[in-house]
LUMNU-775513 format. One record per residue (C-alpha): residue number from 1; residue in three letters; x negated, y negated, z negated. Coordinates in Angstrom, 3 decimals. Example, Ala and Ser with C-alpha at 12.3 -4.5 7.8 and 13.67 -1.06 7.14 Angstrom:
REM residues 2
1, ALA, -12.300, 4.500, -7.800
2, SER, -13.670, 1.060, -7.140
//
This chain:
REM residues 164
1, UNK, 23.540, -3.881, -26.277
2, UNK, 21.213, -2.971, -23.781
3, UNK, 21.476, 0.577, -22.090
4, UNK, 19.169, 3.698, -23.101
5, UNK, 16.823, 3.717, -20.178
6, UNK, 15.562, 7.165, -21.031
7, UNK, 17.675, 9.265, -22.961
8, UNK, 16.043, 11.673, -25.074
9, UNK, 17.544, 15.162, -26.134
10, UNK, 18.484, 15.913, -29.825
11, UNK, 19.959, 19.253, -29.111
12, UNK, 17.389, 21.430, -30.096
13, UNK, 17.461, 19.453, -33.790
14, UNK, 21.555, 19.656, -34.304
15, UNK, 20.702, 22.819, -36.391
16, UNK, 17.645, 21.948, -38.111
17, UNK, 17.498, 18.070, -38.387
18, UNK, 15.064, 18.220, -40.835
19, UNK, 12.481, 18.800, -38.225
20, UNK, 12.473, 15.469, -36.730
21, UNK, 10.146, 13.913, -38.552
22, UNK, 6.909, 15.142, -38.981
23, UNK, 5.785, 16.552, -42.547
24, UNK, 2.536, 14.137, -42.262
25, UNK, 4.671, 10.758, -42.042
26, UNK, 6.467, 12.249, -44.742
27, UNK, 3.520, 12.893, -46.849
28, UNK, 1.697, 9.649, -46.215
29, UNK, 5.449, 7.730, -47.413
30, UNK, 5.267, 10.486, -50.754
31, UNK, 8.296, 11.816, -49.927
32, UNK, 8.970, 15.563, -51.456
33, UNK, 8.469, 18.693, -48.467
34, UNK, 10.502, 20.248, -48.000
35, UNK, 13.866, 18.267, -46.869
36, UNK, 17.281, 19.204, -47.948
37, UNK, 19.832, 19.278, -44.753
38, UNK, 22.750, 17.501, -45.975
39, UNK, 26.165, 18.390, -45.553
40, UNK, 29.940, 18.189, -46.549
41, UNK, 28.844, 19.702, -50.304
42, UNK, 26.134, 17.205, -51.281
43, UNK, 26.796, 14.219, -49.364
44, UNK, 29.705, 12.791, -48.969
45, UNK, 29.871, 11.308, -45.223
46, UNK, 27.481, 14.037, -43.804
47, UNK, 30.733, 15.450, -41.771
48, UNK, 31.469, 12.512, -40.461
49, UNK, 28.219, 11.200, -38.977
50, UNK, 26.127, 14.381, -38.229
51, UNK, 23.373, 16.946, -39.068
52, UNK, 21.359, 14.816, -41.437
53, UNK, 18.447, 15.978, -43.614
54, UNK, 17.191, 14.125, -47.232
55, UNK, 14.197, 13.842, -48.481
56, UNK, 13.258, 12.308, -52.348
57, UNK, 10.474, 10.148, -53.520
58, UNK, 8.389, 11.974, -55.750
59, UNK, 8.494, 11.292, -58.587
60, UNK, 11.767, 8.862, -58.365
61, UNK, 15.050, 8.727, -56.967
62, UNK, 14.551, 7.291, -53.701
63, UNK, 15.859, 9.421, -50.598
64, UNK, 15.288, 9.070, -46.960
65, UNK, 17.753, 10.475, -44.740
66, UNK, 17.377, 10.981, -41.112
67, UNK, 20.812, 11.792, -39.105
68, UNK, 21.860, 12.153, -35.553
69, UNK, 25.143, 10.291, -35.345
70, UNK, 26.958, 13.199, -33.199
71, UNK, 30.398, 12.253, -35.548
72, UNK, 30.535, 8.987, -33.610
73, UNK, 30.167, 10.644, -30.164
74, UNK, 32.632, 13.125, -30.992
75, UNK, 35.264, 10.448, -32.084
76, UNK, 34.517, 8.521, -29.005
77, UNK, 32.607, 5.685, -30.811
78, UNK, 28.861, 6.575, -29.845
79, UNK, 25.581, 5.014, -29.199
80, UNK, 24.985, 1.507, -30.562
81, UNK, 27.688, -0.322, -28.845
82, UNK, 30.195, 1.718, -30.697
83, UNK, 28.342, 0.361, -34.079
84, UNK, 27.965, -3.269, -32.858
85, UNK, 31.916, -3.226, -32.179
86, UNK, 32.065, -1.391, -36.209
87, UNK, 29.759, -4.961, -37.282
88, UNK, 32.171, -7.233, -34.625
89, UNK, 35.739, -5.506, -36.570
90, UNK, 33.950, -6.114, -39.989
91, UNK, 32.991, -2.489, -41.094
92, UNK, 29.432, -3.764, -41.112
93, UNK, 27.970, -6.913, -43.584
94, UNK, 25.209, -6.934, -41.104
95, UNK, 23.529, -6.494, -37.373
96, UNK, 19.927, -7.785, -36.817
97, UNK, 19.548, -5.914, -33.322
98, UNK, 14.983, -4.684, -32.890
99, UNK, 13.499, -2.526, -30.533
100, UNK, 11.951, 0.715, -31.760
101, UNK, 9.340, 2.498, -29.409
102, UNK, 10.899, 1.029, -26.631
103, UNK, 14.802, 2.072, -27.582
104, UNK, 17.123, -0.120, -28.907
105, UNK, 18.130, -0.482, -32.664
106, UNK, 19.622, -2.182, -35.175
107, UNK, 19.447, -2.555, -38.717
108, UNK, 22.874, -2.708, -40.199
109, UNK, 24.921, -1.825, -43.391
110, UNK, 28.402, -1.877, -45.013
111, UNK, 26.841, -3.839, -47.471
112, UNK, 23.545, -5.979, -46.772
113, UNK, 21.543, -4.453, -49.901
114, UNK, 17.901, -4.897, -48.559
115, UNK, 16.596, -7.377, -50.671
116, UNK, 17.274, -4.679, -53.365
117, UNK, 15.478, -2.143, -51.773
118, UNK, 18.159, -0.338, -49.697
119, UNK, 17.761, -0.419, -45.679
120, UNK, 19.659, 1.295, -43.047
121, UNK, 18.199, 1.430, -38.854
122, UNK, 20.331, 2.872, -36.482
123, UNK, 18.245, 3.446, -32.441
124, UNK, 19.630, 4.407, -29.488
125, UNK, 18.614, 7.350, -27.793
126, UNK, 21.676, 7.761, -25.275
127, UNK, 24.421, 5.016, -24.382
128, UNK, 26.651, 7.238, -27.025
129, UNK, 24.086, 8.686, -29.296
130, UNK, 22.092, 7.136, -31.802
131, UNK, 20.168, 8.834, -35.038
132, UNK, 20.146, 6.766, -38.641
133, UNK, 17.414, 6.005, -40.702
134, UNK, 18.267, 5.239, -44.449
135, UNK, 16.055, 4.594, -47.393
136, UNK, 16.489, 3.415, -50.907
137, UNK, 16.390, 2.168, -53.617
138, UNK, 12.985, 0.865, -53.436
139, UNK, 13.650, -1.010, -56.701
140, UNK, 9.749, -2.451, -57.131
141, UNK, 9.018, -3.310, -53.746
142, UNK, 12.596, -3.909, -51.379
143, UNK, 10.861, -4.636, -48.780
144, UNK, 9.583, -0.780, -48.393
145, UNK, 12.763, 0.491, -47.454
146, UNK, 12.719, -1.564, -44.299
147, UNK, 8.933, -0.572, -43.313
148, UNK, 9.981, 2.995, -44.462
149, UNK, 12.861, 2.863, -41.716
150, UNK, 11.023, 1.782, -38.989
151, UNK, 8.444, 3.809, -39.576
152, UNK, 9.850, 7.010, -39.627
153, UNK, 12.458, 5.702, -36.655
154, UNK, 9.128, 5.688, -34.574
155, UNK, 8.098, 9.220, -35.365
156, UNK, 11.158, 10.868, -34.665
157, UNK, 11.683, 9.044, -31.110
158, UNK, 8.075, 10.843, -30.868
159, UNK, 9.032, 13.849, -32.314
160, UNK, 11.890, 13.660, -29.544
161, UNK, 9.935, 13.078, -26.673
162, UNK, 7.530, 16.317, -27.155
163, UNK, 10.700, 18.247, -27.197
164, UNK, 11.455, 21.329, -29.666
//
């Protein structure tokens, strides 16, 4: 994996992670304002990973979540090398590595459920921190869940580069 050329800060969103992405990208996917931050109580890996935030479709039960992966810095496992070594021990069905506003990413999965509508992006924005992208289930149009991903990937590496 290539190295983070410019790392960008996530600090100031650690306590409100639903920040990151801008209520107007939101709004234009018809995703539900406000987010709900997701934790321990509602979802089920949220102590593991990070402070993540959810959105839903409206109407529908699609949900975007958006979470900076501080769980795998903490455990020593950060950034996207520490995820390409997950795909290379098998924890992964997937790694198609992409380039989002000029960091590296990668979409990848436990299971590879994209062509029904599910699609996961993981970018860089240290050598040991990434944030996720998730979205699903796009059940009448898969492919959305990838656009979604990248998308909204794009707006919060902007959202992280104004600053808090």
């Amino acid at each position: 994996m290539p190295p983070v050329s410019q790392e960008l800060d996530a600090t100031p969103y650690l306590t409100k992670p639903c920040e990151l992405v801008p209520d107007t990208t939101l709004e234009s996917l018809g995703f539900a304002l406000p987010g709900e931050p997701l934790s321990a109580e509602n979802e089920s890996t949220a102590d593991l990973v990070g402070p993540s935030c959810g959105w839903w479709l409206k109407p529908g039960n699609t949900l975007l979540s958006v979470g900076i992966q501080t769980g795998n810095r903490e455990h020593g496992v950060g950034g996207l090398r520490g995820l390409r070594g997950g795909y290379e021990r098998g924890q992964y069905a997937y790694w198609e590595s992409t380039n989002i506003g000029g960091y590296p990413a990668a979409y990848y999965d436990i299971d590879d459920e994209r062509q029904e509508g599910r699609c996961r992006l993981a970018v860089g924005i240290a050598d040991d921190l990434t944030f996720s992208v998730s979205a699903g289930v796009y059940e009448n149009e898969p492919q959305q869940a990838c656009s979604t991903v990248e998308k909204v990937a794009t707006d919060v590496i902007g959202t992280l580069k104004r600053g808090a």
